[in-house]
C-alpha positions in Angstrom: 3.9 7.2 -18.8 5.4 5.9 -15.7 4.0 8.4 -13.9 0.3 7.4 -14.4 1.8 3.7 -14.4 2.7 4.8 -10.8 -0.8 6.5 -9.9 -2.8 3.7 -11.0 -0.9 0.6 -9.4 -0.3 2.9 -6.3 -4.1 3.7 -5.3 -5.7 1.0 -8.0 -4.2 -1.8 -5.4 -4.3 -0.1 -1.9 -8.0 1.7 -2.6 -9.8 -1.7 -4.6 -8.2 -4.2 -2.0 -9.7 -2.0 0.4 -13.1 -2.1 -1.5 -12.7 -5.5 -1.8 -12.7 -6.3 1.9 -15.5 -4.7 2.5 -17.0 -6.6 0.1 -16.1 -10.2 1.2 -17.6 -9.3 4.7 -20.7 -7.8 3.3 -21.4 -11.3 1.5 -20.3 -13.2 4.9 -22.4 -11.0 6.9 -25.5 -11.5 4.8 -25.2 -8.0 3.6 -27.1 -6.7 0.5 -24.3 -5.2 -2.1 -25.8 -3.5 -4.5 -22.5 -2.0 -6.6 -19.0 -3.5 -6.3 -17.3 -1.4 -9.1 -13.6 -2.3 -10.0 -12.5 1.8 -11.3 -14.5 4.7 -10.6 -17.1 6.0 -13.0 -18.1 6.1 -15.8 -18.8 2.8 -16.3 -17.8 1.2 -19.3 -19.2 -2.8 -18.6 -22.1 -2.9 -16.5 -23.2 -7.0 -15.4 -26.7 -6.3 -13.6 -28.6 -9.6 -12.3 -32.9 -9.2 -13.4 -35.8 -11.4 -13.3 -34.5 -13.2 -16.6 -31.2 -13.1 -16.1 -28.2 -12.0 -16.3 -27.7 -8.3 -18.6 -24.5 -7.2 -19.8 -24.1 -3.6 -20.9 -21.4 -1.3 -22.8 -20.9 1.5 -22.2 -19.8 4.4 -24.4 -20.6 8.1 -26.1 -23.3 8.0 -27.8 -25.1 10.7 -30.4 -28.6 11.3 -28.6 -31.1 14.9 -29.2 -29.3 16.6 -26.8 -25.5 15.2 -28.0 -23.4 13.3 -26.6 -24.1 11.2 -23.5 -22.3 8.5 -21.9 -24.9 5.5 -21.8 -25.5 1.6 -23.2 -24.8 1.2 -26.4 -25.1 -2.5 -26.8 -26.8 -4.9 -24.1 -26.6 -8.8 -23.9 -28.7 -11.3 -22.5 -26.1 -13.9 -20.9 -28.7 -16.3 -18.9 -32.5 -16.6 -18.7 -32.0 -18.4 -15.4 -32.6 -16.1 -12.6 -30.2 -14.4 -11.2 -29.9 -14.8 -7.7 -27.4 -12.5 -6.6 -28.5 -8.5 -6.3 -25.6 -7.2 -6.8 -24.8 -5.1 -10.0 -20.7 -5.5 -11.2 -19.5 -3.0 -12.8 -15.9 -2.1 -14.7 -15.5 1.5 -14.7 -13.2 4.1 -16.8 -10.9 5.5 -14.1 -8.7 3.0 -12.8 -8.0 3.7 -9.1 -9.4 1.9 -7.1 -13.1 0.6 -6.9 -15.9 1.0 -4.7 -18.8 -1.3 -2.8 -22.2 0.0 -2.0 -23.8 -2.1 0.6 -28.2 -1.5 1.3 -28.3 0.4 4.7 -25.1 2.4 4.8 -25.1 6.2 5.1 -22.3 7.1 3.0 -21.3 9.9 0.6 -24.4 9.7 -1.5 -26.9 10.2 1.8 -29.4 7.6 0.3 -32.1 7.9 3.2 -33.7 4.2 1.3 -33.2 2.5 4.8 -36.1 0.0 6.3 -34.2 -1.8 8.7 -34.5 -4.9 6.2 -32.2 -8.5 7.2 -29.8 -7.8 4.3 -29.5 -4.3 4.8 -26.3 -2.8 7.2 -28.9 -1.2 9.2 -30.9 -4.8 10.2 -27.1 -6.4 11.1 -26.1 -6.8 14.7 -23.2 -4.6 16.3 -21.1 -7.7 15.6 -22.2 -8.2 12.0 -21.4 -4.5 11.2 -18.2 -4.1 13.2 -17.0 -7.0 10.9 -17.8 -5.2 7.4 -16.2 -1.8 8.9 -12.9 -3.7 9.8 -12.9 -5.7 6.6 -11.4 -2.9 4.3 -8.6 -2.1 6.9 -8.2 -6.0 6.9 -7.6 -6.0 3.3 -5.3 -3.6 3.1 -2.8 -5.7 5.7 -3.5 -8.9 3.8 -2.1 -6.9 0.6 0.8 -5.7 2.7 1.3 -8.8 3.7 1.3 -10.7 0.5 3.7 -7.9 -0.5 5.9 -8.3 2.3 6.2 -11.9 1.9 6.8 -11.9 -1.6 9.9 -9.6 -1.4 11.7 -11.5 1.2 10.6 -15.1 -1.2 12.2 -13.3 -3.8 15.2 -11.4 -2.1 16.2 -13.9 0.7 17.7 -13.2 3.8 21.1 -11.2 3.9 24.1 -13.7 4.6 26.4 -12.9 7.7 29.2 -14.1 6.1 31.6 -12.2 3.7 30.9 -13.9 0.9 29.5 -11.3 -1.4 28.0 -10.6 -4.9 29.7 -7.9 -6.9 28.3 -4.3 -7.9 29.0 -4.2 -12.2 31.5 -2.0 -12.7 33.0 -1.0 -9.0 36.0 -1.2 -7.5 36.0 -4.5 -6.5 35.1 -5.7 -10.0 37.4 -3.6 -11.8 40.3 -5.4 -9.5 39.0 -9.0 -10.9 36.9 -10.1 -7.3 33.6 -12.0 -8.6 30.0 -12.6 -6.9 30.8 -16.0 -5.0 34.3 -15.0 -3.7 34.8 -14.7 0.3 36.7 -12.0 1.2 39.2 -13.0 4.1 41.3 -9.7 4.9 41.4 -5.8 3.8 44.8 -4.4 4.4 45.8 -7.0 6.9 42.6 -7.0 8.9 40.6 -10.4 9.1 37.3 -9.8 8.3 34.8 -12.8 9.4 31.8 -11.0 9.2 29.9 -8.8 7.1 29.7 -5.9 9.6 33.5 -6.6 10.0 33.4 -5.8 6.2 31.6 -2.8 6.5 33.4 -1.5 9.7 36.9 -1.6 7.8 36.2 -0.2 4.2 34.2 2.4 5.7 37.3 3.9 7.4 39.4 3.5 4.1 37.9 6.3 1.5 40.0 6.9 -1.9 42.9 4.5 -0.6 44.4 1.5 -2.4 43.6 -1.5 0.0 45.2 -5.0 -0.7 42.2 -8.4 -0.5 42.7 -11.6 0.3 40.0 -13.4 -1.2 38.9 -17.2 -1.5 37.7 -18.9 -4.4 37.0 -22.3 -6.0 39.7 -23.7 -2.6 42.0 -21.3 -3.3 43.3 -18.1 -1.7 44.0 -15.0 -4.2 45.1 -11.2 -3.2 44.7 -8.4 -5.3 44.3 -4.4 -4.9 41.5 -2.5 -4.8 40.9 1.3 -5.0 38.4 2.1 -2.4 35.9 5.2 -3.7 34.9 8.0 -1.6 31.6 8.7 -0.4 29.4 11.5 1.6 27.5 10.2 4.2 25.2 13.1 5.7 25.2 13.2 9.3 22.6 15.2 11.9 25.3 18.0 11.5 27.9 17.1 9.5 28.9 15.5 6.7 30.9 12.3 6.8 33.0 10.4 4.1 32.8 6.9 3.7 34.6 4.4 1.8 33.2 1.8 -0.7 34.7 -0.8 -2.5 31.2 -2.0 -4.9 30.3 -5.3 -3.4 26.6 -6.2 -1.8 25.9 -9.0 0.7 24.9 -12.2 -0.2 21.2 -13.3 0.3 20.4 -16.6 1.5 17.2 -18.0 -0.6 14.0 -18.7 2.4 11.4 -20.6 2.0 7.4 -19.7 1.7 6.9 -20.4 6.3 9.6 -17.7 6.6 8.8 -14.9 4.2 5.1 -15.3 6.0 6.6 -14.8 9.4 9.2 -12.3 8.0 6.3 -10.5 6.1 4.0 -10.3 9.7 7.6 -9.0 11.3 7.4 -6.1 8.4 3.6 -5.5 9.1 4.1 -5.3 12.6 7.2 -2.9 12.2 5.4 -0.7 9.6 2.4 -0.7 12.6 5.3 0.8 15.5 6.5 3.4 13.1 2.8 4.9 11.6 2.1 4.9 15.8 5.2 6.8 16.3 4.4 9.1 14.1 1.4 10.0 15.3 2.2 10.0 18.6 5.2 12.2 17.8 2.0 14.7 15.9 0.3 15.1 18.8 3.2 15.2 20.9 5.1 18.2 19.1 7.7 16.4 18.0 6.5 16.4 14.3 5.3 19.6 12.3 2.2 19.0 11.2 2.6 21.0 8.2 6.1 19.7 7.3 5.8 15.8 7.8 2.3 15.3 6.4 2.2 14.7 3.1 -1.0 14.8 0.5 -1.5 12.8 -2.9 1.2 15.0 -4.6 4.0 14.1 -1.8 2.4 10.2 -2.3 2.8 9.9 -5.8 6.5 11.6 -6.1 7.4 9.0 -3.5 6.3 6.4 -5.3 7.2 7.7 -8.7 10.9 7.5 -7.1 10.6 3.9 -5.4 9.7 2.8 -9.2 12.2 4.4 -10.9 14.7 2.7 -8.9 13.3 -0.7 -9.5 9.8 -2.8 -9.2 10.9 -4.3 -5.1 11.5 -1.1 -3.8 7.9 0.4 -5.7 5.8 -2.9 -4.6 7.2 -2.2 -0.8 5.9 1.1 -0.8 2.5 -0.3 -1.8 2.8 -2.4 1.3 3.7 0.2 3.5 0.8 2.7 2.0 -1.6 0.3 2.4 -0.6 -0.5 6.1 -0.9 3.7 6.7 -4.5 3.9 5.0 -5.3 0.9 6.8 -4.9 2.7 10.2 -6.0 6.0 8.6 -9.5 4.7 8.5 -9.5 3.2 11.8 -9.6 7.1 12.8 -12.8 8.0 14.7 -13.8 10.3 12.1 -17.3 10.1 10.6 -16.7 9.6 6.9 -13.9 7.0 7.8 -14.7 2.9 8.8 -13.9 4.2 12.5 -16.4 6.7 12.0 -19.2 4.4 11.3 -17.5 2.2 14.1 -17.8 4.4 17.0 -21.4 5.2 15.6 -21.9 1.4 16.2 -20.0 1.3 19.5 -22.5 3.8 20.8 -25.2 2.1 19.4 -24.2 -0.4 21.5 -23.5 1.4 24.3 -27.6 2.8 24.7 -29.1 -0.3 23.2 -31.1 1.6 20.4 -30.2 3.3 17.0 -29.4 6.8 16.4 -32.2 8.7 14.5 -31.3 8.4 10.1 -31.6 12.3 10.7 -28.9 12.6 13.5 -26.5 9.9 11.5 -26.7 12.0 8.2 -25.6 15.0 10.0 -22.7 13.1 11.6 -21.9 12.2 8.1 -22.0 15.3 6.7 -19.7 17.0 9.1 -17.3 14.1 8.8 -16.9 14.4 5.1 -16.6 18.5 5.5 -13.9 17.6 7.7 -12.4 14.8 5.5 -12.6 17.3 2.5 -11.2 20.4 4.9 -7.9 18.0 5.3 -7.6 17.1 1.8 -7.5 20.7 0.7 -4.5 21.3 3.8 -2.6 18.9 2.8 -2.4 19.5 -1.5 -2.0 23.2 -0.5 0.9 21.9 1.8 1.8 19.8 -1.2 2.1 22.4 -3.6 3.7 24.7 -1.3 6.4 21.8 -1.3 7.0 22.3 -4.5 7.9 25.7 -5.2 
């Protein structure tokens, strides 16, 4: 059950916010949507504007001459007013996402219905378009973003100090220390600062070490058994101590998680660049560090097992990847369609709807060729 939690929250958010910025900048562009679908198909609630109105349809199996076929089985009348907009809403079966269909785009259905109209993609200026390509990418680092923020609103800041909360059921517990208490020294060594912490206990694996502590304006001492733990090192392993207490955060308020949240967007931005430059450099195997839908979802399977923060980051930090994945100048993707808009630019006149269709279609071979690599790299993976 958590696994399909994990798959739907996981591409529902980063693939529909996506959807959903294409959409916004469609509308402020003057753009003709026809679909915006939240889920892929079937459809199960269909709203579709008409001359009379607004009409609301369910969808479902239903017993025709031929069997069963997925089509209305009740319709509604909500409004005889016209409905102005043109755009059909629907709310589909599979829950992963969504998608927009905009008049005038060549996209994975090839529809060749383009005139050139004023509310089509095609009658937009290079301006107009470039803004409903870069609105999905958009979308997906507001979400980050948001996400980012959130967890440092929630989380805080870590303190500096050695005041620390205590792990349930560690060392330092077990030896009476509570969350609140300032540690002063470890074995005779002051300790003013967190790293100081960190530095001496680490040194001290499987010993008894005596802790000064302060609490409510009073000093206490008591004796704590350090555990031992195995670090892994580039070649070797080394063992660490611990005594189970965490560092206090320091609540922040809304202005700082926002600039925290950009720092974290930013950040995620330097390492998805290093990366790639690290592909093309040699320095990363392309068939060892990429990673397909299977390597994806175990990921995130494991960031929510180990707790809802550390699942939402991931979110954040997927959505900043497929954000720059579709900045990729490869026809299928927004920064396919971009440079096809850039060169547009460039010779002052469209491409032919013949030559653009083709561009498509090898794109999406492409896009398709990559998918299959990277499952069969996944699977591999796993046996």
């Amino acid at each position: 059950m958590t696994l399909i939690l994990t798959i739907v929250l996981l591409f529902g958010s980063v693939i529909l916010a996506h959807e959903f910025g294409h959409f916004i900048m469609a509308r402020m562009t003057g753009m003709r949507v026809e679909k915006f679908s939240i889920g892929f198909p079937p459809r199960l609630l269909s709203l579709k504007p008409t001359e009379n109105g607004w009409v609301l349809r369910i969808f479902f199996f239903k017993s025709t001459e031929s069997g069963l076929k997925w089509q209305p089985i009740l319709k509604f009348n909500l409004s005889r007013k016209f409905a102005k907009s043109k755009t059909e809403y629907n709310f589909a079966l599979i829950p992963l996402g969504g998608y927009v269909k905009v008049a005038g785009v060549i996209d994975e259905s090839f529809d060749k219905k383009i005139v050139g109209a004023k509310d089509e993609f095609s009658g937009k200026n290079g301006f107009q378009k470039s803004l409903f390509l870069l609105g999905g990418v958009l979308m997906n680092f507001v979400l980050a973003f948001v996400i980012f923020s959130g967890i440092f609103y929630h989380n805080g800041i870590p303190s500096d100090s050695t005041r620390i909360d205590v792990a349930t059921g560690g060392p330092s517990e077990i030896a009476g220390i509570q969350s609140g208490d300032s540690l002063l020294t470890i074995s005779g060594e002051i300790v003013e600062t967190w790293d100081d912490l960190v530095d001496v206990v680490r040194g001290k694996p499987d010993q008894n070490l005596t802790i000064e502590y302060f609490r409510s304006n009073h000093v206490f001492s008591t004796t704590v058994h350090s555990d031992s733990y195995e670090l892994a090192g580039a070649d070797t392993v080394i063992v660490i101590g611990r005594i189970g207490v965490i560092r206090e955060m320091l609540p922040i308020g809304f202005y700082q998680s926002a600039i925290l949240g950009a720092k974290a967007i930013n950040e995620t931005l330097g390492l998805v660049v290093y990366f790639v430059r690290g592909l093309f450099s040699g320095e990363f195997n392309f068939r060892k560090h990429i990673g397909g839908p299977i390597t994806i979802v175990n990921e995130a399977h494991s960031a929510l097992q180990s707790g809802w923060i550390k699942f939402f980051y991931f979110i954040a930090f997927i959505s900043v990847q497929i954000g720059i994945f579709n900045l990729f100048p490869i026809p299928g993707l927004d920064g396919g369609h971009l440079l096809i808009v850039i060169i547009e630019s460039l010779i002052r006149k469209p491409l032919s709807l013949d030559t653009r269709i083709r561009i498509q279609q090898v794109g999406l071979t492409l896009l398709f060729a990559l998918m299959i690599y990277v499952v069969f790299n996944d699977i591999v993976r796993l046996f």
